[in-house]
N, C-alpha and C positions, 0 to 999 in steps of 0.2 A: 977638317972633317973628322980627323981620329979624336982628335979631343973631344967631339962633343957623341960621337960613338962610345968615347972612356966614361962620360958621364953618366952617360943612360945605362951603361952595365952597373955602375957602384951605389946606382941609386936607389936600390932596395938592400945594399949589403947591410946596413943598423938594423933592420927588420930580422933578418936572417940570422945575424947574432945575437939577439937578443930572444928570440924563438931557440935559439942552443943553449944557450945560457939558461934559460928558465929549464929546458928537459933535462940539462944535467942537474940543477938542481931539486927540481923533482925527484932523478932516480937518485940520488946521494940520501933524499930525504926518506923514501924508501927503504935503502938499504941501510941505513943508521938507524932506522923507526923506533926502536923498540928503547935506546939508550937515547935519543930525541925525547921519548914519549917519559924516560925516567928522569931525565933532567928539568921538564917542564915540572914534572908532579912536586918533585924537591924546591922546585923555587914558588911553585905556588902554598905549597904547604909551608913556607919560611914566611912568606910575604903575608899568609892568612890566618896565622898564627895567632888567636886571641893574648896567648900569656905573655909573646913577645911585643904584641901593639902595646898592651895598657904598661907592660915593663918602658916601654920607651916613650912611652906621655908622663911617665912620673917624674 
């Protein structure tokens, strides 16, 4: 009988951490926003780079 009471309590516990999991990092991503949001522009500005494409097709 306990074992299968153990069951049905753990069987939504991956739901539940993974719902903590995404909120923290939501709020990480929030409170980093602004050094997130300069690291993306630095790597898209590297990566879109016309003088550095056609330098490395030559």
């Amino acid at each position: 009988m306990r074992t299968l009471r153990l069951a049905k309590t753990k069987k939504g516990m991956g739901t539940v951490e993974i719902v903590i999991i995404i909120a923290v990092l939501v709020a990480l991503a929030l409170i980093f926003r602004e050094g997130l949001m300069g690291f993306a522009k630095k790597v898209m500005d590297f990566c879109f780079d016309d003088a550095k494409v056609t330098a490395a097709l030559k």
